[in-house]
C-alpha positions in Angstrom: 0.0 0.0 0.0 1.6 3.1 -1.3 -0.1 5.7 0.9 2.0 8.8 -0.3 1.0 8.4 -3.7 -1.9 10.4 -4.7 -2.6 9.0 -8.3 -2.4 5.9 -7.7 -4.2 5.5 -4.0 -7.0 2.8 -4.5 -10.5 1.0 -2.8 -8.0 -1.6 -1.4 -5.6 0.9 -0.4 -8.8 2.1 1.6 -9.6 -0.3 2.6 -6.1 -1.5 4.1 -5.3 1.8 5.6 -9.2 1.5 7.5 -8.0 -2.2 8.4 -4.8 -0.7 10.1 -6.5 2.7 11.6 -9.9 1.9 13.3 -9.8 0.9 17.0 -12.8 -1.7 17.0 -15.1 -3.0 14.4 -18.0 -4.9 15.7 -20.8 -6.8 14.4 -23.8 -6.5 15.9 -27.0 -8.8 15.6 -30.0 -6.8 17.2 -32.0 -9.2 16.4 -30.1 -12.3 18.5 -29.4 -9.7 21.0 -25.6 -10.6 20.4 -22.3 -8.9 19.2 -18.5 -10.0 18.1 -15.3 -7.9 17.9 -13.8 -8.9 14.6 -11.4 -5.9 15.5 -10.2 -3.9 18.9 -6.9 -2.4 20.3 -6.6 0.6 22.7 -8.5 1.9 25.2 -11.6 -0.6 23.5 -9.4 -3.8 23.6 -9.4 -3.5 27.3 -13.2 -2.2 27.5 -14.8 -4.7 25.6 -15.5 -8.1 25.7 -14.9 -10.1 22.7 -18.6 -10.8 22.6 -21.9 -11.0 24.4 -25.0 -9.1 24.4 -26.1 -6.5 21.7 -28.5 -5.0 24.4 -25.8 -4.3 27.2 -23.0 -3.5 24.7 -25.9 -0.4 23.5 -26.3 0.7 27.5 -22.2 0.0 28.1 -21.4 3.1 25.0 -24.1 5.7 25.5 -26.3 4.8 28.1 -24.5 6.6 31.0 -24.4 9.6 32.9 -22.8 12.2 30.1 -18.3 11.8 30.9 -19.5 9.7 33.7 -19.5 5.4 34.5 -22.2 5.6 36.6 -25.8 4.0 35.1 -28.7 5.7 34.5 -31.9 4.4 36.9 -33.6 1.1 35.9 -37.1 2.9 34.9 -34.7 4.3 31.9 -33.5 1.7 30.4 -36.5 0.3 28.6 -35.7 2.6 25.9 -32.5 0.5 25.0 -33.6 -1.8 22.6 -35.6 1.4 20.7 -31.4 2.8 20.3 -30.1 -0.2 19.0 -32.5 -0.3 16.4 -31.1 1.4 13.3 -32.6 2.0 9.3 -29.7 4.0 8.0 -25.9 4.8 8.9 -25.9 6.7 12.7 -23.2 8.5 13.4 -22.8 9.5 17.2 -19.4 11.2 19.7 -19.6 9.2 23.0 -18.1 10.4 26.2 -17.1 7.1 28.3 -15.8 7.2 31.7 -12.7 4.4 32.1 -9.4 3.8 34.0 -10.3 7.4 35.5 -10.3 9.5 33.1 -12.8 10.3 30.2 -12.2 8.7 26.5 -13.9 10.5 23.4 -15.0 8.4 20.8 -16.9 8.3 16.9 -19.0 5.5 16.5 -20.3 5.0 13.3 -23.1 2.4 12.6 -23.9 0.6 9.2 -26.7 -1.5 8.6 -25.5 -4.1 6.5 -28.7 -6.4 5.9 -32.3 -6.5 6.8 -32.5 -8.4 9.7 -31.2 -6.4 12.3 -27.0 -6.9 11.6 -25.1 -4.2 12.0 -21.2 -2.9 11.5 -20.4 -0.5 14.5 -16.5 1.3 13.6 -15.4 3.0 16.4 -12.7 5.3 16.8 -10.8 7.1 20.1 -10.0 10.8 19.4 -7.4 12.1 21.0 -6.8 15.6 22.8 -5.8 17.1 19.8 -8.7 16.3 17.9 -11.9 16.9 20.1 -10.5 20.6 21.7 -12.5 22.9 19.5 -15.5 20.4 20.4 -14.8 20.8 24.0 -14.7 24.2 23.7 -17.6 24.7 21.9 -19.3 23.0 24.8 -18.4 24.7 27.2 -20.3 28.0 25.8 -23.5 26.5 25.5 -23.4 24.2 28.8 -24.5 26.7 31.1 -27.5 27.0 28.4 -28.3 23.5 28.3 -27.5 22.4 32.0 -31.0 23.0 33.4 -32.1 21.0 30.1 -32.6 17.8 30.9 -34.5 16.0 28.1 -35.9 17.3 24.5 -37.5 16.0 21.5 -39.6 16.8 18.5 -43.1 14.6 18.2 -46.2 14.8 15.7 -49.1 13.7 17.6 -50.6 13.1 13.9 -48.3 10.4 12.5 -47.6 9.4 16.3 -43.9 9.7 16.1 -40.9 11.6 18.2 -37.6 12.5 16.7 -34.5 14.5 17.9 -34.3 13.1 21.2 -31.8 14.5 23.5 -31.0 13.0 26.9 -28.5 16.2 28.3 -27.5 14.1 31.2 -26.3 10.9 28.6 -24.7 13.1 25.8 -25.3 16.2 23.9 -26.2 14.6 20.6 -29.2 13.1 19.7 -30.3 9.6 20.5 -31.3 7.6 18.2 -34.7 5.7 18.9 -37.3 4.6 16.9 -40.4 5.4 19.3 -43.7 6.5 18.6 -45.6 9.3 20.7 -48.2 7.5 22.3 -45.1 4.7 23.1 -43.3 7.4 24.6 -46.3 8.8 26.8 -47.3 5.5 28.6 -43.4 4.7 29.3 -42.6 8.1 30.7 -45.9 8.4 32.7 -43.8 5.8 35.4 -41.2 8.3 36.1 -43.7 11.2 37.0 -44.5 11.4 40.3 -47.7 9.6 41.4 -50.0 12.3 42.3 -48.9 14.1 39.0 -49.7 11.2 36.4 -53.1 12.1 35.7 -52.6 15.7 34.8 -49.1 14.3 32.5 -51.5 11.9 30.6 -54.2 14.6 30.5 -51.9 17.5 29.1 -50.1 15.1 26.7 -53.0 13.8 25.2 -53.6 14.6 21.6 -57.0 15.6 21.9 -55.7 18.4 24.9 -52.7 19.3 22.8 -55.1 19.7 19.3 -57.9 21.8 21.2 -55.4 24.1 23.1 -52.1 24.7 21.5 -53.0 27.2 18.4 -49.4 27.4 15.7 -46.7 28.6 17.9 -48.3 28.7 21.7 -46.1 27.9 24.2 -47.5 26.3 27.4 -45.9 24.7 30.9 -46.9 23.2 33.7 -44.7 21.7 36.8 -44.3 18.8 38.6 -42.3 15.9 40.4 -40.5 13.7 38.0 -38.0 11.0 38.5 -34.4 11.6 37.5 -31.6 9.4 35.7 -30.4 8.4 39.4 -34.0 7.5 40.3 -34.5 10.5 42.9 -37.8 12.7 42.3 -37.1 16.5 41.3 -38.9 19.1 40.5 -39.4 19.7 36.8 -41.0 22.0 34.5 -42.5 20.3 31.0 -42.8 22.9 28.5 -44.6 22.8 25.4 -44.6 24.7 22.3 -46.5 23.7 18.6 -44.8 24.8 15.6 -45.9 27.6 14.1 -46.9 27.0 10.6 -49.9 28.0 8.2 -50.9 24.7 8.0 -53.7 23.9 10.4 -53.7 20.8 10.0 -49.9 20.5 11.1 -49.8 18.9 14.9 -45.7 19.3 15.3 -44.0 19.8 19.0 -41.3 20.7 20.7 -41.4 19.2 24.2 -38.5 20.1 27.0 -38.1 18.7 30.6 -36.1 21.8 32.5 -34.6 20.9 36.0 -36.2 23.9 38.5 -35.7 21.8 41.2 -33.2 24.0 43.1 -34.9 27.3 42.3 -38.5 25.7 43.7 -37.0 24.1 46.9 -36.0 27.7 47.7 -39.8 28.8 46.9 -41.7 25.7 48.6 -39.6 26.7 51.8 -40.2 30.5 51.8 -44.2 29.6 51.0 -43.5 27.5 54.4 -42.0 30.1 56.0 -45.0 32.6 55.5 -47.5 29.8 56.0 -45.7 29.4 59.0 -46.1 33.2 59.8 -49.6 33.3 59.3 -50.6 30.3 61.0 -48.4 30.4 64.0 -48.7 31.9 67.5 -45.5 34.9 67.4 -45.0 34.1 71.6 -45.7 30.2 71.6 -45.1 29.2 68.2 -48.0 26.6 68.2 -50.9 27.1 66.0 -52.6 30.5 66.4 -56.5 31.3 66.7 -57.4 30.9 63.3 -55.5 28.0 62.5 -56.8 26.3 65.3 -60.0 27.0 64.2 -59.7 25.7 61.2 -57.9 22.7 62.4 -61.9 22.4 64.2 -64.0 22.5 61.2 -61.8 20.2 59.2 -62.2 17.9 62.0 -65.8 17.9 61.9 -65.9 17.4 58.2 -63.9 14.5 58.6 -65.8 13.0 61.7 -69.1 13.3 59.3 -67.6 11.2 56.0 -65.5 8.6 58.2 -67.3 8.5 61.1 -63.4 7.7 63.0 -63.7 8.9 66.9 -62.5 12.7 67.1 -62.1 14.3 70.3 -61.2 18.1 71.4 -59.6 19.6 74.7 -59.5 23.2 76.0 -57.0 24.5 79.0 -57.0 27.2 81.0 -53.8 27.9 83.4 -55.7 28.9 86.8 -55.3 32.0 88.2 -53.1 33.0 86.2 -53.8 37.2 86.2 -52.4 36.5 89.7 -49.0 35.6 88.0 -48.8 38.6 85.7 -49.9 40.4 88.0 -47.0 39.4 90.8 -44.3 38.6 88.2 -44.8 40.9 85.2 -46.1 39.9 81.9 -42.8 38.6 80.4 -42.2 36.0 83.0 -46.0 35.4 82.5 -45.2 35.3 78.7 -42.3 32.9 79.3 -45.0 30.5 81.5 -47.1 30.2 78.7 -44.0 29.1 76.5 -43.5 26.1 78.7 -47.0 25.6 79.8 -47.2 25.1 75.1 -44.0 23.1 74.8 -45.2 20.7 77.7 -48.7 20.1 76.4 -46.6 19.7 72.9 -44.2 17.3 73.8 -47.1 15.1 75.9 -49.4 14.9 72.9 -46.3 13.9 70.8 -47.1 10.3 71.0 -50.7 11.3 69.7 -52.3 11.8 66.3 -53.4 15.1 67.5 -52.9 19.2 66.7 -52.4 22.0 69.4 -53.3 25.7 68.9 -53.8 28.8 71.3 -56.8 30.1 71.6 -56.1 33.5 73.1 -54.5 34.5 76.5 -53.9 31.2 78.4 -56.2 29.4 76.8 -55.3 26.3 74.7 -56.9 24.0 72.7 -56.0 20.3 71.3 -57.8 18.5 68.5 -57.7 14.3 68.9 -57.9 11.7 66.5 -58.9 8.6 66.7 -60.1 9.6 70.3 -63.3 8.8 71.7 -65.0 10.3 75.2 -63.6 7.7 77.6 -59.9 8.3 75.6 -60.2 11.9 75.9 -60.8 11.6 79.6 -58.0 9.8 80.3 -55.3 11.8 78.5 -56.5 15.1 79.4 -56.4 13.7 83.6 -52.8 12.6 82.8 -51.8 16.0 81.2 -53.7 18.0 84.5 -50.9 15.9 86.3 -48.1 16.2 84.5 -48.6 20.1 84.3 -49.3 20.3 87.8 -46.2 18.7 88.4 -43.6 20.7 86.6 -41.5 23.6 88.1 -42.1 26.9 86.4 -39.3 28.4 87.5 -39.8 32.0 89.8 -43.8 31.0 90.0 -43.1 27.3 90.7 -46.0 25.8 90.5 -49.2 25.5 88.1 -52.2 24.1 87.6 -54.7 24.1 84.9 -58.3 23.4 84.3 -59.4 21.3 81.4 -62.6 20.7 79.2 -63.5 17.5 76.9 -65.9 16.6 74.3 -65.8 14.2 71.7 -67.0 15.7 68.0 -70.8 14.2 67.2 -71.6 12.9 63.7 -74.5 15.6 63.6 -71.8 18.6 65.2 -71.6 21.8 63.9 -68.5 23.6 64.6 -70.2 26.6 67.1 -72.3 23.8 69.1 -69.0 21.2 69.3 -66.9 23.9 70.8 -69.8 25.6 73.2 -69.9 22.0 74.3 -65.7 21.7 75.3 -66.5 24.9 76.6 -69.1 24.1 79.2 -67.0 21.3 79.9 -64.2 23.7 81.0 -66.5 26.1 82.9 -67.8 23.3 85.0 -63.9 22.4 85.6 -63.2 25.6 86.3 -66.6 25.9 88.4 -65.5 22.5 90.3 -62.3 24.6 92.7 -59.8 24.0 89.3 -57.3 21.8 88.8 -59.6 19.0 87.3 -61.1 17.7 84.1 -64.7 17.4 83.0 -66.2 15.9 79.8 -69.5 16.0 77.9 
């Protein structure tokens, strides 16, 4: 083979100097879910097997984290045998993690008969030879990073194209998958509580009767990543804006917003928080209580479960602002909420303040006799505690248990009579009706 000879270079010089050059030619038989090296050396020779299976040889080049060895979740990898699946030469750069450092290669893949065989060439590029790629990358990463997953689909001839996986590689995938494939696969990964709303808004009928040429539309929700953990994710939508009406083309993207709606779920928290909260005892305030009442009676009249309610009122305590000062009074009613807190911790149950040193504790699954009994042991357990400079305290405590036929004014006047007759009794004791 005369390689410096321009004039007289042939097909079998070609074909020689191929023979010498490549780093692995494989043949592949999707079919038999098998493959063969007829050729390796390099960084291949050590990374592949001779032969074995067509299916994991697929997942082993491209179905990875992008320049990473670590696998993609099982959920992800039924789309395998859609990328071995090839009708015309596939050309694709793969990024492989191995012996520690990352290896670039070009795979190219001919089909070379009908039924599923297939001649994969691949060839290692050195530094020299994929720089200006890696620097092109780098100026579009920090556009594509919060990209996670792409694709073209035409809900007409039910078929998706240009799929891009961010996290496997840059390129496109190939896969031969059709839409309505695609949605009932993909629906597994979304959060449960989010599926129906996915298979509503990817429907075809949805996307025909609301996406006019070139409307853009989003929603968000949980979805499950490549490493199998749930994140937040917002699916945007946008039809191709053409004059033909008749023309049902998509772009569809997956963008991570996990990080940015984290930050917003916990500030929504932290307001909730503000609004719902006592500012001195930090347990439910008024309101919230109150609301915490009425939901209970709704729930008491479709289950029918035992729900039970308790007020307390510290006695005599004017007497202790009135001989201490109002912030050792405000620091009582602190304690007095972070014992009754810490009591009912073993309890399905919700504590609130109801104004000055009055509290009150919703129970479930709590009937009358229940009730009783835990609101006795709590009278004890606050009358024994040491309230620093007052020492000690005592409270006075009303029960009822919620009625199927209970409104919410006629439920609480109830806990309340309870607490007056308590209160009526000499304090320090619990009545129920």
């Amino acid at each position: 083979m005369d390689t410096n000879n321009f004039e007289t270079f042939s097909v079998s010089d070609a074909l020689e100097y191929f023979k010498k050059s490549a780093d692995a030619i494989i043949l592949a038989d999707g079919k038999n879910d098998r493959y063969r090296t007829i050729l390796k050396r390099k960084t291949i020779a050590e990374m592949l097997p001779d032969e074995g299976s067509y299916l994991e040889l697929v997942e082993k080049l491209w179905y990875h984290f992008n320049k990473s060895d670590e696998t993609i979740t099982e959920n992800y990898k039924v789309f395998i045998p859609m990328s071995g699946r090839f009708n015309g030469k596939y050309s694709k750069r793969l990024n492989i993690f191995f012996n520690h450092a990352i290896h670039i290669f070009q795979m190219t893949v001919h089909p070379i008969v009908k039924e599923e065989i297939y001649l994969i060439i691949i060839d290692e590029l050195d530094k020299t030879e994929c720089i200006d790629e890696k620097l092109t990358t780098k100026k579009v990463d920090t556009i594509q990073n919060t990209y996670l997953f792409s694709m073209y689909f035409d809900i007409i001839r039910d078929t998706t194209n240009s799929v891009c996986v961010t996290e496997i590689s840059d390129e496109t995938l190939n896969t031969r998958l059709k839409y309505s494939e695609w949605r009932k696969t993909i629906v597994n990964m979304i959060w449960k509580d989010d599926q129906e709303l996915f298979m509503e808004r990817t429907s075809p009928e949805y996307l025909k009767k609301n996406f006019a040429p070139g409307r853009t539309s989003s929603f968000d929700c949980l979805m499950q990543n490549l490493e199998g953990k749930y994140i937040w994710v917002k699916l945007i939508f946008s039809r191709a804006e053409t004059k033909n009406d008749d023309d049902y083309r998509f772009v569809f993207m997956v963008q991570d917003i996990h990080e940015n709606t984290e930050k917003l779920i916990s500030t929504l928290k932290k307001y909730e928080d503000l609004a719902s909260k006592d500012p001195l005892t930090s347990v439910y305030n008024r309101g919230r209580i109150e609301t915490e009442i009425d939901n209970a009676i709704d729930k008491k009249k479709k289950t029918g479960e035992p729900i039970s309610m308790m007020i307390l009122d510290i006695d005599y305590f004017k007497q202790v602002n009135d001989s201490f000062g109002h912030s050792v009074g405000d620091g009582a009613l602190v304690r007095f909420s972070e014992i009754i807190n810490e009591y009912i911790g073993d309890y399905n149950a919700v504590l609130g303040r109801w104004g000055g040193e009055e509290f009150v504790v919703v129970f479930y699954d709590t009937n009358k006799k229940k009730i009783t009994d835990i609101a006795e042991e709590l009278r004890q357990k606050i009358e024994g505690e040491d309230f620093e400079r007052i020492g000690k305290l005592t409270c006075s405590i009303g029960t009822t248990e919620v009625r199927a036929d209970d409104e919410t004014l006629n439920a609480f006047d109830r806990m309340d009579k309870a607490l007056y007759e308590a209160k009526s009794s000499g304090r320090n004791n619990v009545k129920s009706l």
